[in-house]
C-alpha positions in Angstrom: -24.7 -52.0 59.4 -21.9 -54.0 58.2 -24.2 -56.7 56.8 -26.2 -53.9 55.3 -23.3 -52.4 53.5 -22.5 -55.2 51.4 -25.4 -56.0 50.2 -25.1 -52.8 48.6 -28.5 -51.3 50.6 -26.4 -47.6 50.6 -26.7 -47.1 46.7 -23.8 -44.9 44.9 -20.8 -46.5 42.4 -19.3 -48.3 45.5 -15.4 -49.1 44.3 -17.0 -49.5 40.4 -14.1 -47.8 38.1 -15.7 -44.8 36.9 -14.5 -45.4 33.4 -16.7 -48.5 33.0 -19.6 -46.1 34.6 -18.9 -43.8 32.1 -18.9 -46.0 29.0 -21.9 -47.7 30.6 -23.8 -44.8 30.8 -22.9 -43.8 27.1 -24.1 -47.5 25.8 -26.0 -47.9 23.2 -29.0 -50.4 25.2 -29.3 -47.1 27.7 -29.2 -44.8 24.8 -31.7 -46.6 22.5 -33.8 -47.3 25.6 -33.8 -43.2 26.1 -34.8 -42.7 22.4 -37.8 -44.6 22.5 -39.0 -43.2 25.4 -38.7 -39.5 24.6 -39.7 -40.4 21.1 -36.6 -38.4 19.8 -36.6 -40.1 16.8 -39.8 -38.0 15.7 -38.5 -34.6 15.4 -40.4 -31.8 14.3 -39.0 -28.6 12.6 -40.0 -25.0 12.7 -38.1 -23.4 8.8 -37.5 -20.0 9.1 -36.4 -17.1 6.7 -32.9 -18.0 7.7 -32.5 -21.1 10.0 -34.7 -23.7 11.1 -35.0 -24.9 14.7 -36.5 -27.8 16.2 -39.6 -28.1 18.7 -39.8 -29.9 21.5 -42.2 -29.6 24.0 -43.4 -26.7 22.4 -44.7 -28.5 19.7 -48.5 -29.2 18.8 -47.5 -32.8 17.7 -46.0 -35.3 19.0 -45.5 -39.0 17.6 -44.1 -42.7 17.8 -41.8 -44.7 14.9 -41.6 -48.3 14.4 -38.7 -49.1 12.3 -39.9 -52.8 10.8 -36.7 -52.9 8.8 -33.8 -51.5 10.2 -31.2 -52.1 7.6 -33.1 -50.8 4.9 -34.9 -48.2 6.7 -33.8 -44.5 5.9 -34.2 -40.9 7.5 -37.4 -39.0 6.0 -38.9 -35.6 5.4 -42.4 -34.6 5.1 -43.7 -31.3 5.1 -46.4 -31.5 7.9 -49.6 -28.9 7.7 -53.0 -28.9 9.9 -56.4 -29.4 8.6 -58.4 -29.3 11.3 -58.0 -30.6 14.9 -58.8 -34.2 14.1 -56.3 -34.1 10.6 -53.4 -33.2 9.2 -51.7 -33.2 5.8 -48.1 -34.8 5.2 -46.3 -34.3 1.9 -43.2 -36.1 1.0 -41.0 -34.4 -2.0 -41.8 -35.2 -5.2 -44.7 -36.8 -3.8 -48.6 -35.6 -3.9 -49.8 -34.9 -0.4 -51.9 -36.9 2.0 -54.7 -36.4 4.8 -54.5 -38.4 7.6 -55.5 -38.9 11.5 -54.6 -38.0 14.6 -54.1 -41.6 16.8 -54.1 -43.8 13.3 -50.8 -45.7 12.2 -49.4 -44.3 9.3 -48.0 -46.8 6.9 -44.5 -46.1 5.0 -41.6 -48.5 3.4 -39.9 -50.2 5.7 -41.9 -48.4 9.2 -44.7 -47.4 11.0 -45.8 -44.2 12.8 -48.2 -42.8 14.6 -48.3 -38.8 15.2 -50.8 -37.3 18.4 -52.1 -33.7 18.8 -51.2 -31.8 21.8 -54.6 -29.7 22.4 -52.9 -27.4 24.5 -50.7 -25.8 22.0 -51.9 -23.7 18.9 -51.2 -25.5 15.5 -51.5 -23.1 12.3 -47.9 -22.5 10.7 -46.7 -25.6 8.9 -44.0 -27.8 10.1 -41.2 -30.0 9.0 -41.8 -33.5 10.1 -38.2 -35.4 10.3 -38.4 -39.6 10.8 -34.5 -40.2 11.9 -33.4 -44.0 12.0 -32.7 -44.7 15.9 -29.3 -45.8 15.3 -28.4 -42.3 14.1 -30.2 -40.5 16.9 -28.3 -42.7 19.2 -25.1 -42.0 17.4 -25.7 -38.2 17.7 -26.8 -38.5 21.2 -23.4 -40.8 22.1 -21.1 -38.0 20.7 -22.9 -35.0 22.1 -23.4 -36.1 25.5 -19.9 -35.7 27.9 -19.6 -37.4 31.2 -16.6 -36.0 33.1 -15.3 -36.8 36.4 -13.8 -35.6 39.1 -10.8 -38.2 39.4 -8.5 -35.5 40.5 -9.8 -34.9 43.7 -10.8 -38.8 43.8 -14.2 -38.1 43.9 -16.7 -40.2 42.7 -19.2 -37.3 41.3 -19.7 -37.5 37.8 -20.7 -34.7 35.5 -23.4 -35.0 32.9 -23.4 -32.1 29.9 -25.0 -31.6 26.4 -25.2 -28.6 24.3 -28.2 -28.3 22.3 -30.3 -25.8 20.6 -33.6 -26.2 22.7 -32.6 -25.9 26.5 -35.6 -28.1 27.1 -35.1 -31.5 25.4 -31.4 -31.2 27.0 -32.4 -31.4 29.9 -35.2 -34.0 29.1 -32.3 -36.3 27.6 -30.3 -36.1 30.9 -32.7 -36.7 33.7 -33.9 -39.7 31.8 -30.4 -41.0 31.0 -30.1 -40.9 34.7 -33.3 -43.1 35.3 -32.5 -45.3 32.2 -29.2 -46.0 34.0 -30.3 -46.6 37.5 -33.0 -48.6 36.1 -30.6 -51.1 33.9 -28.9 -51.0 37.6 -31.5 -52.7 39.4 -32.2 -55.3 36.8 -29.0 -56.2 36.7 -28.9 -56.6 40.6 -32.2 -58.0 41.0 -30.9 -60.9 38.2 -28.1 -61.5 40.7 -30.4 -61.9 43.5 -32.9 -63.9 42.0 -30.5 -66.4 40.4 -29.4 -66.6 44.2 -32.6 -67.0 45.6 -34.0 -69.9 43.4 -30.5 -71.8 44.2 -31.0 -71.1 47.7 -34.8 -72.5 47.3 -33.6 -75.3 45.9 -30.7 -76.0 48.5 -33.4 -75.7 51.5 -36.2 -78.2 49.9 -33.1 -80.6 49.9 -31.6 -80.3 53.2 -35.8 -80.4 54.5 -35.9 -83.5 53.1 -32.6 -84.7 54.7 -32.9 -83.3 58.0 -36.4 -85.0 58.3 -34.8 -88.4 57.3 -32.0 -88.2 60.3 -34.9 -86.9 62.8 -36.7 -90.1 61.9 -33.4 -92.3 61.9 -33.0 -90.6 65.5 -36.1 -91.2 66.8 -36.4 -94.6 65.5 -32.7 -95.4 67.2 -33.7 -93.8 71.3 -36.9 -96.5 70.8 -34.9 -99.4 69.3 -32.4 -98.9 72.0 -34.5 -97.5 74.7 -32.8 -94.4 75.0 -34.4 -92.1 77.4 -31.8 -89.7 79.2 -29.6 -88.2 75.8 -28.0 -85.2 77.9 -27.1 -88.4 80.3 -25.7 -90.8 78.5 -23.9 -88.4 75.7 -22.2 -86.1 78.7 -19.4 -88.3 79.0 -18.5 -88.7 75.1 -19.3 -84.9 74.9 -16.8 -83.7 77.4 -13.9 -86.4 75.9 -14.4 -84.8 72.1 -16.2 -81.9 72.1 -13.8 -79.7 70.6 -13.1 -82.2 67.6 -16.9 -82.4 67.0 -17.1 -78.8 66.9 -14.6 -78.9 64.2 -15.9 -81.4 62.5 -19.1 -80.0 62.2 -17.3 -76.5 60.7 -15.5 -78.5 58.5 -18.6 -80.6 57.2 -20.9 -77.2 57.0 -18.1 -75.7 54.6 -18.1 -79.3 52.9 -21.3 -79.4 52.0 -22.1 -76.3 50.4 -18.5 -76.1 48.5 -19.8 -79.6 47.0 -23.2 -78.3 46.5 -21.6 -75.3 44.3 -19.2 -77.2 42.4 -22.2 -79.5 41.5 -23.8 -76.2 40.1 -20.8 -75.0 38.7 -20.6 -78.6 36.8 -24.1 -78.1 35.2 -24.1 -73.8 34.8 -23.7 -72.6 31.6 -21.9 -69.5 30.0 -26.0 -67.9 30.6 -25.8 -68.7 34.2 -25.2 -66.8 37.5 -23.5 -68.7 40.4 -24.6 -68.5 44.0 -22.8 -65.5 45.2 -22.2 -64.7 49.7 -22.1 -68.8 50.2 -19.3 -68.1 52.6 -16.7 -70.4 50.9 -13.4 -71.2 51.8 -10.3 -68.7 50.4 -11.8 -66.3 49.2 -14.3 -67.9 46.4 -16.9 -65.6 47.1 -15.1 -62.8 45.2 -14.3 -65.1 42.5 -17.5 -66.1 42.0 -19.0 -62.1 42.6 -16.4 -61.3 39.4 -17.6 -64.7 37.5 -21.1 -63.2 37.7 -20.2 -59.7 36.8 -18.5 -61.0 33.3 -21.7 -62.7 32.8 -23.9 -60.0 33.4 -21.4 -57.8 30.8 -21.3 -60.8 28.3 -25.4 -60.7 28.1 -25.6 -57.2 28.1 -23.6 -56.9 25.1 -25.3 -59.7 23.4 -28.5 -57.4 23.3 -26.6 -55.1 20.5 -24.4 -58.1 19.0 -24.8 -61.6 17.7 -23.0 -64.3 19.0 -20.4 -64.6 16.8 -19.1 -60.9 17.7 -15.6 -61.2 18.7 -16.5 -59.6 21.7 -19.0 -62.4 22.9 -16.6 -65.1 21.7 -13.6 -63.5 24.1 -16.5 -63.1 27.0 -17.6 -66.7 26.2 -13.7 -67.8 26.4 -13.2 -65.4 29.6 -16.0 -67.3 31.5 -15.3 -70.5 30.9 -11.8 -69.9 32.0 -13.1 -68.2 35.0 -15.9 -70.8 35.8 -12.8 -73.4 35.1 -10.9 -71.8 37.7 -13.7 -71.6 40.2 -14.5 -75.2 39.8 -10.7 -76.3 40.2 -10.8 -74.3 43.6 -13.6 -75.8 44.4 -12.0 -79.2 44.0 -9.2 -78.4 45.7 -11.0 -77.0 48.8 -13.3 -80.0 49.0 -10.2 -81.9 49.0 -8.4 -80.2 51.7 -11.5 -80.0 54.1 -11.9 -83.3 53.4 -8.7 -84.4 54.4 -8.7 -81.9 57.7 -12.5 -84.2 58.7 -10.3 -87.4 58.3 -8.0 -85.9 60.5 -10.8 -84.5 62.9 -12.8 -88.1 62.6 -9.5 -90.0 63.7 -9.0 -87.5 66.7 -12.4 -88.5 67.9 -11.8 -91.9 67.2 -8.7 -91.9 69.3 -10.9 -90.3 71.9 -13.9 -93.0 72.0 -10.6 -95.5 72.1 -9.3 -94.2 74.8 -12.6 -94.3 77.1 -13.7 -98.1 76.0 -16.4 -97.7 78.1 -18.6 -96.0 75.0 -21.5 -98.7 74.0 -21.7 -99.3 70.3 -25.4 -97.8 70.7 -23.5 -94.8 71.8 -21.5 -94.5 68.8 -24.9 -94.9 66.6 -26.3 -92.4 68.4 -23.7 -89.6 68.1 -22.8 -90.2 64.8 -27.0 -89.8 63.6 -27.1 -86.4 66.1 -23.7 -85.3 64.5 -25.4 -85.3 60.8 -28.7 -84.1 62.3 -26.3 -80.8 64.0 -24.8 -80.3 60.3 -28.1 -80.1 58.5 -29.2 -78.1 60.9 -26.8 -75.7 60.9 -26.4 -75.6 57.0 -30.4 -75.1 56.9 -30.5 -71.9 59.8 -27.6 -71.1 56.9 -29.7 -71.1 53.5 -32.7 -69.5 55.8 -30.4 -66.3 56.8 -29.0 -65.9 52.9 -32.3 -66.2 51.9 -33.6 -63.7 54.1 -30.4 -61.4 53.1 -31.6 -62.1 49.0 -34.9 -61.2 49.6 -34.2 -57.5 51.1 -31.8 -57.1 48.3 -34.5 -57.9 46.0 -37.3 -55.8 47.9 -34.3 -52.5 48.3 -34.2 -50.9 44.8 -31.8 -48.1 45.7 -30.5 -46.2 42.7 -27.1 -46.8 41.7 -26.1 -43.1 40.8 -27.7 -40.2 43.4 -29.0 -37.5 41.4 -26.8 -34.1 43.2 -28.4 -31.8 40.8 -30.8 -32.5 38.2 -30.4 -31.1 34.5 -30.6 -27.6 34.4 -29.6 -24.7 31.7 -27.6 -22.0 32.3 -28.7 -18.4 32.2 -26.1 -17.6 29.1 -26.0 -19.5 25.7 -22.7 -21.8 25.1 -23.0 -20.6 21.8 -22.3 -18.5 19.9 -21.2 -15.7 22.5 -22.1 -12.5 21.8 -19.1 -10.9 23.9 -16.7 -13.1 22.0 -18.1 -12.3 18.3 -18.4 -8.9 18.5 -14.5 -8.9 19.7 -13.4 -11.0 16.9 -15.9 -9.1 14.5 -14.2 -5.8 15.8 -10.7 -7.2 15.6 -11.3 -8.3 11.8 -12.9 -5.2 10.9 -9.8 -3.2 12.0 -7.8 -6.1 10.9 -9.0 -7.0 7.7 -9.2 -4.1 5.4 -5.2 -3.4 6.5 -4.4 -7.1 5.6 -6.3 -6.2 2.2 -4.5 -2.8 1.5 -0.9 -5.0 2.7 -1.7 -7.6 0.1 -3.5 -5.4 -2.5 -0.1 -3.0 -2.2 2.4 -6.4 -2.1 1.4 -8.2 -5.2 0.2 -4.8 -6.9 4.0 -4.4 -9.3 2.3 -1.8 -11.3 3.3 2.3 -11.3 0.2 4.0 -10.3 1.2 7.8 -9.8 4.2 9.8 -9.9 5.1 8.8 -6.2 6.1 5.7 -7.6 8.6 6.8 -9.7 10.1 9.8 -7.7 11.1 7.1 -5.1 13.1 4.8 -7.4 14.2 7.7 -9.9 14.6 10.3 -7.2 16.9 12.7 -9.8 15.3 12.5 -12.8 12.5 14.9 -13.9 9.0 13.6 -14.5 7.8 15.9 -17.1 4.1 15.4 -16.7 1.3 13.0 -15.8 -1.0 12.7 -18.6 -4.6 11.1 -17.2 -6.3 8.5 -18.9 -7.8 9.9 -22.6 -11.5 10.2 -22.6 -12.8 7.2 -24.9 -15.9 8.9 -26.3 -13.4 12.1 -27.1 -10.4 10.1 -28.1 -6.6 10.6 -27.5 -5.8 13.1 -29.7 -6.1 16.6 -28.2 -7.9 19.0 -30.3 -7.5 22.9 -31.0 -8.5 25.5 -28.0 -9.1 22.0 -26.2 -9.4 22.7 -22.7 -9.5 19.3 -21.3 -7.4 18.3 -18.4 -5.9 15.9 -21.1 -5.2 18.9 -22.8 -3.8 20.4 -20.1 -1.2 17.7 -19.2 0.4 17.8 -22.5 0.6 21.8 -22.5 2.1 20.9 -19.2 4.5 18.8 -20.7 5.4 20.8 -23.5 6.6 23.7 -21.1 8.4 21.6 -19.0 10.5 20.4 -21.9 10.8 24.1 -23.1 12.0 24.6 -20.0 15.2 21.9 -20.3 15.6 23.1 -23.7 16.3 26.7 -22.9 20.4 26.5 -23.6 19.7 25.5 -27.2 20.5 28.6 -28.9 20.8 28.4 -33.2 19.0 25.9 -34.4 15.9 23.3 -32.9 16.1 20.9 -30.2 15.8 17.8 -31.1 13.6 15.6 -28.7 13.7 11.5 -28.6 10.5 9.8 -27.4 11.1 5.9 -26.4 9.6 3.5 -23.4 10.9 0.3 -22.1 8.0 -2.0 -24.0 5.6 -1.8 -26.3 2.0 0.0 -25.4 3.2 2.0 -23.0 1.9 5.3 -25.1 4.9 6.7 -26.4 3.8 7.4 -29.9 0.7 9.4 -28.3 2.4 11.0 -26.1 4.8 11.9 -28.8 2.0 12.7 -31.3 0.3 15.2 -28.8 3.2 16.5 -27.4 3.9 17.7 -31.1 0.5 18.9 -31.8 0.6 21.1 -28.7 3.7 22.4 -29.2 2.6 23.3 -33.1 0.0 25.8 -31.4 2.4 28.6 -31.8 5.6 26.8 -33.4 6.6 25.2 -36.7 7.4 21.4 -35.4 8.3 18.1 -37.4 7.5 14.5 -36.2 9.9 11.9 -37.0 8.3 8.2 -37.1 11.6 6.2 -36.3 10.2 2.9 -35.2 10.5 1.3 -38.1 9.9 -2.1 -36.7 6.0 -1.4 -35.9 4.7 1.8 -37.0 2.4 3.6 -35.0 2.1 6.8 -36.4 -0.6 5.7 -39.3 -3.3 5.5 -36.2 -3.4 9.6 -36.6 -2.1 10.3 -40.4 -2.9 8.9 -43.4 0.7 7.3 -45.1 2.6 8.7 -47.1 4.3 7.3 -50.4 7.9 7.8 -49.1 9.1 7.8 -45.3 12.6 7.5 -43.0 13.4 4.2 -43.8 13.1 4.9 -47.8 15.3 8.0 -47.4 18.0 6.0 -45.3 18.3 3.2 -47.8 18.2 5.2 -51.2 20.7 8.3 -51.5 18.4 9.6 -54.1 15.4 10.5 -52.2 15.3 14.8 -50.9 14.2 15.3 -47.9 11.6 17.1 -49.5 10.3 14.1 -51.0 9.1 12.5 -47.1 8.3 15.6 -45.2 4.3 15.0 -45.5 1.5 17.8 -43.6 -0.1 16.2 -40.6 -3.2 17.5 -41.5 -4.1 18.3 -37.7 -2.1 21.5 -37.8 -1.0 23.4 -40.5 3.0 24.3 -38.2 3.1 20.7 -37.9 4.5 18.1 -40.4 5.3 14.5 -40.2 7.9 12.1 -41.6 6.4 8.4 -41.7 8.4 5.6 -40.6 8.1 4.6 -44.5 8.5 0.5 -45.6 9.2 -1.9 -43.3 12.7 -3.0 -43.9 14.3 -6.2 -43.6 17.5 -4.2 -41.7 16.1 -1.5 -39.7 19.2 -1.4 -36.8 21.8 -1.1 -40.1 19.7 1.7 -41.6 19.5 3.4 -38.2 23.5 3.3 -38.3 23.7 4.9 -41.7 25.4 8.5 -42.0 22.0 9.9 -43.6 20.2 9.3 -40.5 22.5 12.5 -38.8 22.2 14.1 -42.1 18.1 14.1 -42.4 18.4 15.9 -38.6 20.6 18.2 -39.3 18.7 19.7 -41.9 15.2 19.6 -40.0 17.0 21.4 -37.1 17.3 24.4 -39.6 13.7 24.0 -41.3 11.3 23.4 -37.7 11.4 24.7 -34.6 11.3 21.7 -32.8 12.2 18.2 -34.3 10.4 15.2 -32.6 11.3 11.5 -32.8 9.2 8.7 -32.3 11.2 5.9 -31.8 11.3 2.0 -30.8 11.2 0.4 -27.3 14.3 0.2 -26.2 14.2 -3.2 -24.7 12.8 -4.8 -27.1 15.2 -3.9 -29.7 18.6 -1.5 -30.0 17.0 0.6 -32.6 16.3 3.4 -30.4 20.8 3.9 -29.0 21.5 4.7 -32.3 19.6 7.7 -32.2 20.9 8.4 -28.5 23.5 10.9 -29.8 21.5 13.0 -32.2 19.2 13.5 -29.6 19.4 16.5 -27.6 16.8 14.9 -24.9 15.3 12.1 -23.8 12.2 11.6 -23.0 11.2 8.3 -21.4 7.2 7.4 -21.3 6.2 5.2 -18.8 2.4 3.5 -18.6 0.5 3.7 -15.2 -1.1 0.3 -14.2 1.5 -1.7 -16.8 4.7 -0.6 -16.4 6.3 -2.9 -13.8 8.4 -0.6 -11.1 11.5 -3.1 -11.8 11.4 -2.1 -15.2 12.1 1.5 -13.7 15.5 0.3 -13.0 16.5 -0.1 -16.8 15.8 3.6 -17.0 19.0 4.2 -14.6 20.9 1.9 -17.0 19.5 4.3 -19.8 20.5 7.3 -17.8 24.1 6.1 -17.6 24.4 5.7 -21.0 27.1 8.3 -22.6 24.7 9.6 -25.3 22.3 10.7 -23.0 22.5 14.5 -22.6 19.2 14.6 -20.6 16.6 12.5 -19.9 13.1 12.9 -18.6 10.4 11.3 -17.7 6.4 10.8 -18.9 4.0 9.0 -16.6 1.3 8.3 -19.2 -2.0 7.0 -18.5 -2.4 8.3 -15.3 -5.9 8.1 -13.3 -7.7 11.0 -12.0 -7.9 10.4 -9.1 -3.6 10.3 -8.7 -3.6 13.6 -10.1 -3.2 14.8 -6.7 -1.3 17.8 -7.1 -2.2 18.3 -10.8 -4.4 20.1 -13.1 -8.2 17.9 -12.9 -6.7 16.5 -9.4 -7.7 16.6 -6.1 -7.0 20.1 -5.3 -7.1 21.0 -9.2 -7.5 24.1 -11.0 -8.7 24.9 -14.7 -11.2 26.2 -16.7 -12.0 23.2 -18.4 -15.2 21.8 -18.8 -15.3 18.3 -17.3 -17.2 18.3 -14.3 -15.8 16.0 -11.6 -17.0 12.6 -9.9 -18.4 12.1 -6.5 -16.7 9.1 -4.8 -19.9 6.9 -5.0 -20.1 7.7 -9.0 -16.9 6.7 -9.6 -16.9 3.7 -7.0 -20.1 2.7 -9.1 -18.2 2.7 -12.2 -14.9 0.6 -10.7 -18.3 -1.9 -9.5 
């Protein structure tokens, strides 16, 4: 059993490193070898609605490519349609289509094919036919395909695994990556053994030849010299140097065949394998096992490389140093057995001196039976290792033992259902918070009157006035009933309301914002129109910078800023009807002058409001943003409020913080707050707001209407 086990009879990796399995098995040779055979560089293609899959043994068709030009050969498409069961139609892009047959080579640039019909399988939807260069297949194949093992528990087991869409050609690709691998192991040993055998052939026509020539010699010497009793007349030089002879005859067995392998060795090549289980001396029969292994490697890899591949070149270098090395062991062992049979030769000489009663024909006689004994025992030898080659050739064990075959398992590798519908469940709880967090984060905007309660928590908002409708303008109208409307009545009896204590004469009420467009002058403008329902009331244009006032009223010939610079004008001379209501009047902002802060300053300024106190009911100013410019402090003190607009979706909330500053200011006697601009939908609490109340006529949204309109 021992002789059995190494020649290798038992199959399995024996002590191979597993590594080198592993890259062997994910080689190129093995994997183009497995390409060809399953023909998986003909792929055909099922195109659905939303993903195409390939067919494998499903499909109707199945073919053969012959790449004549590798290099310039390139993957191809062809859409790939029945006819009848003898035809089918192919159709490159861009290209008119083709009939051809079933069984007949099909000709294109740079290859060859040749497509079969499976009758066994229905053929009436059209296909995708896919010619893929080999190289690529094998490339795909190599990175898909994951050999693990089980070096842990230092066992040599190896695990074979590739995900793949059809279940079916996995497991094809598998099992024969197996056989393609066991089958490259064979060849490889059988080489071995072969090599082996013809030198053993060769050895034992040789040694024939010689051991007939010493029989001859013999027989010739007994009837030259009459020798008839051998046992007789040899007994006595037997007995006196029988152990030396015994020696000798080890020695010259090992002598001869380490001279017959170095002769081999002399004339082998780097191509060559050397004569492997000779038996030699120290240990030379493992050099010579690991010599022929590098050689087997250094051809294997010459079937995807050239010869000048640094690879080969190191191989090349690595042999002939090994094959250097076996020859100078060689040398040295035929050297030292040849010195221990001089010292073997003189023992028995010593021996036949001693006894002088030896004839010469004696001596002959021995010394032709002593070289008949050695080729004898070197030719049983060469018969028992050529026995031992020739069952290693006839056993073709597998290398690897197949524990269990490819199979599928009973759920997908992917996708997993259990694990998308988690994280599908997690992002749809997840997601529209992370949207709201950074919709809310970046949004810097004042929205509703929420926003500005929590900054300005003791300041009054006086009203929210919703966005104007754009077919029915921004003006409000008479008996308009209009939750625009509604917001600026709102307004006005909010600011009655902070007026109460004014007792004598009007209250005098400053309009301003931070910057421009924030509404102010139409806030101011409606505020004034709906407080001239039932009241006489003046509106002051006092931003003389940029006049908005003109939008509503048509100009008049004098205004504020040509009263301020010329101490001749009346006030008479400014005061022009609104011509929107017949108790309201309004004073223009007048020319633009070059010094509008100085004019501002001038004593007339307090004088013009003094006397509209005592003419109106209410006196309204429309003045400058007062961050833009310092127009609107110098009006501060003549004012007996302050009323602050601010613009939902463009004021910025910091900007709520100059209002504090504003607040602080000494002037101030009270300030309030306007949130123009205001969306419907934030009128929570309001008049047209989500628990709202009127008798207007608007008729409200559903959610999808106005989600429709925002789309």
């Amino acid at each position: 059993m021992e002789d059995f086990s190494n020649l290798s009879l038992g199959g399995g990796f024996g002590g191979n490193n597993l590594r080198d399995e592993i890259a062997i098995m994910k080689s190129k040779p093995l994997l183009y070898g497995l390409v060809k055979k399953l023909n998986l560089d003909v792929q055909f293609v099922n195109e659905g609605r939303i993903k195409e899959s390939t067919i494998y043994d499903e499909a109707p068709v199945f073919g053969t490519l012959e790449i004549l030009d590798k290099k310039k050969f390139k993957s191809q498409s062809f859409s790939f349609q029945p006819v009848n069961s003898a035809q089918f139609k192919l159709q490159k892009e861009g290209s008119p289509a083709q009939v051809y047959q079933y069984g007949k080579q099909i000709k294109i640039e740079d290859a060859v094919f040749t497509l079969y019909r499976r009758a066994t399988v229905d053929f009436k939807s059209p296909l995708r036919l896919k010619l893929m260069r080999t190289d690529e297949v094998v490339n795909i194949l190599e990175q898909k395909i994951a050999v693990a093992d089980d070096s842990k528990n230092k066992s040599s087991i190896l695990s074979l695994t590739l995900v793949g869409k059809v279940p079916e050609r996995s497991e094809a690709i598998l099992n024969e990556l197996i056989r393609e691998y066991n089958k490259d192991a064979i060849n490889d040993k059988n080489k071995e053994s072969e090599n082996t055998a013809k030198f053993i052939d060769g050895r034992l026509d040789l040694i024939t030849k010689e051991l007939g020539n010493i029989e001859d010699q013999k027989a010739t010497f007994k009837r030259n010299n009459q020798i008839t009793d051998l046992v007789t007349q040899a007994q006595l030089s037997v007995e006196n140097a029988n152990e030396a002879t015994k020696k000798i005859m080890e020695v010259g067995t090992q002598l001869e065949m380490v001279n017959s392998v170095l002769g081999f060795a002399n004339s082998a090549n780097n191509e060559q394998l050397l004569p492997s289980n000779m038996g030699m001396p120290s240990g030379l029969d493992q050099v010579i096992n690991e010599y022929n292994q590098l050689v087997l490697t250094r051809n294997k890899t010459l079937r995807q490389a050239t010869p000048s591949n640094p690879a080969v070149i190191q191989f090349n270098r690595d042999i002939s140093s090994m094959r250097s090395l076996i020859k100078e062991n060689l040398q040295k062992s035929r050297a030292s057995l040849q010195a221990n049979m001089a010292g073997l030769q003189q023992k028995v000489n010593e021996n036949k001196a001693a006894v002088g009663k030896f004839p010469a024909q004696e001596k002959i006689f021995r010394n032709i039976d002593r070289q008949q004994n050695i080729k004898e025992a070197l030719y049983l030898f060469l018969l028992q290792k050529r026995e031992e080659t020739s069952i290693s050739l006839a056993v073709t064990t597998p290398k690897a033992r197949v524990i269990n075959p490819a199979y599928t398992g009973a759920n997908p590798v992917s996708p997993q259902k259990s694990k998308i519908y988690l994280i599908g469940i997690v992002l749809g709880l997840a997601l529209p918070f992370l949207l709201f967090y950074l919709y809310f984060f970046f949004d810097s905007k004042i929205r509703n009157k929420g926003d500005v309660s929590r900054v300005l928590p003791n300041i009054p908002l006086l009203a929210e006035v919703p966005t104007a409708d754009k077919e029915a303008g921004d003006l409000i109208m008479k008996n308009d009933l209009s939750i625009y409307a509604e917001a600026f009545r709102i307004l006005t009896t909010n600011l009655k309301f902070m007026l109460t204590k004014i007792q004598g004469r009007a209250p005098v009420v400053l309009f301003t914002s931070s910057v421009k467009g924030e509404g102010k002058t139409t806030v101011s403008m409606n505020s004034a129109l709906s407080l001239s329902s039932n009241k006489k009331v003046v509106l002051l244009g006092a931003d003389l910078r940029n006049p908005q006032l003109k939008r509503y009223i048509s100009e008049g010939v004098l205004g504020l800023s040509d009263y301020l610079a010329d101490d001749q004008i009346q006030v008479e001379a400014i005061i022009n009807p609104s011509g929107l209501n017949p108790n309201l009047d309004i004073i223009d902002s007048g020319s633009t002058p070059p010094n509008p802060t100085d004019l501002l300053e001038d004593q007339r300024l307090k004088i013009l409001i003094d006397d509209l106190v005592t003419r109106y009911d209410y006196v309204l100013i429309d003045s400058a943003p007062m961050m833009m410019v310092s127009d609107s402090f110098h009006i501060l003190a003549l004012a007996d409020i302050l009323v602050y607009v601010a613009r939902a979706k463009y004021t910025e909330k910091k900007l709520l913080d100059y209002i504090k500053v504003v607040e602080a200011d000494d002037n101030v006697k009270k300030i309030s707050i306007v949130l123009n601009d205001v969306e419907k939908e934030e009128l929570r609490y309001g008049y047209g707001g989500k628990y709202g109340y009127g008798y207007y006529t608007e008729t409200q949204k559903s959610f999808w209407q106005r989600l429709r309109e925002r789309v």
